[in-house]
C-alpha positions in Angstrom: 42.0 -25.4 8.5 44.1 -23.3 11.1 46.9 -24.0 12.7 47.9 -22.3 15.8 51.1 -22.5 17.0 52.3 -21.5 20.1 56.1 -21.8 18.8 57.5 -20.3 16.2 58.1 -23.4 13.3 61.0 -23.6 11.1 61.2 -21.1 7.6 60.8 -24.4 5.6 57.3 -24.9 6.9 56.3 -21.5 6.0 57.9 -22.1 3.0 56.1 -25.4 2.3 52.6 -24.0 2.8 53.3 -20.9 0.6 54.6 -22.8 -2.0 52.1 -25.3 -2.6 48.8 -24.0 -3.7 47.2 -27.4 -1.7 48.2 -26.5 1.1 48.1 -22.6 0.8 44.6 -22.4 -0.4 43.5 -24.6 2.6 45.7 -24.2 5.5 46.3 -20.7 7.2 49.4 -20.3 9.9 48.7 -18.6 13.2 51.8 -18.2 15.0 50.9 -16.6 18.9 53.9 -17.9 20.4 55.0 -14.1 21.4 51.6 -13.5 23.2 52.8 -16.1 25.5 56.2 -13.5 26.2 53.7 -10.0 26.3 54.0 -9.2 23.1 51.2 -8.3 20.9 52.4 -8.8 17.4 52.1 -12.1 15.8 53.0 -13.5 12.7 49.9 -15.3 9.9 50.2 -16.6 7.0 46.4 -16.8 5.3 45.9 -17.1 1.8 42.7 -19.3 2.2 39.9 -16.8 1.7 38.1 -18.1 4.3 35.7 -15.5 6.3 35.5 -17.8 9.4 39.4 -17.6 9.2 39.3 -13.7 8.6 36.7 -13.5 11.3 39.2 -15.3 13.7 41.8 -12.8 13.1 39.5 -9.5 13.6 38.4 -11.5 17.1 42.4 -11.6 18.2 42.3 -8.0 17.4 39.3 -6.9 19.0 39.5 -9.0 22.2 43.1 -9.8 22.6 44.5 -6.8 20.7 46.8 -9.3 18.7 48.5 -7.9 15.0 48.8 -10.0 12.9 51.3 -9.4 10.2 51.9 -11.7 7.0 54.9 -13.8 7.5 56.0 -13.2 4.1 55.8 -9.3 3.8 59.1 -7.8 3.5 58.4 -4.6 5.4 57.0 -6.2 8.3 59.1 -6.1 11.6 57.9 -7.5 14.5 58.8 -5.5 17.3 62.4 -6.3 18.6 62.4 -9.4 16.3 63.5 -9.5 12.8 61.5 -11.2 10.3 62.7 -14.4 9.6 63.6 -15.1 5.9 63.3 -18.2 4.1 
């Protein structure tokens, strides 16, 4: 299952799906909200395995050039926006 979210949710719901393997292993985040203000990198959090899910994200790439970058890597920056941490 995917959710795509065009606003940013709170840390604790990022935190609540990668803390429990349930949800983790079955849900994956999409967060697009910035596409809606120009910019073209976006936050995901996908631990799923999924192809069709992994598919999804190299279609956002290809046809919308969208980055995705994992919500919980520290060395990710998006680009005037700082990370949040949870």
């Amino acid at each position: 299952m995917a959710w795509i979210l065009n606003e940013t949710p709170r840390p604790m719901v990022w935190k609540l799906v990668k803390e429990t393997p349930c949800l983790s292993k079955r849900v994956a985040l999409y967060d697009l909200c910035g596409v809606f203000g120009g910019r073209r990198n976006c936050l995901k959090l996908n631990e799923t395995e999924n192809p069709v899910l992994e598919e999804f994200e190299i279609f956002l790439n290809r046809e919308y050039a969208i980055n995705l970058q994992r919500f919980f890597s520290t060395r990710v920056r998006l680009e005037t926006e700082p990370i949040l941490e949870v």
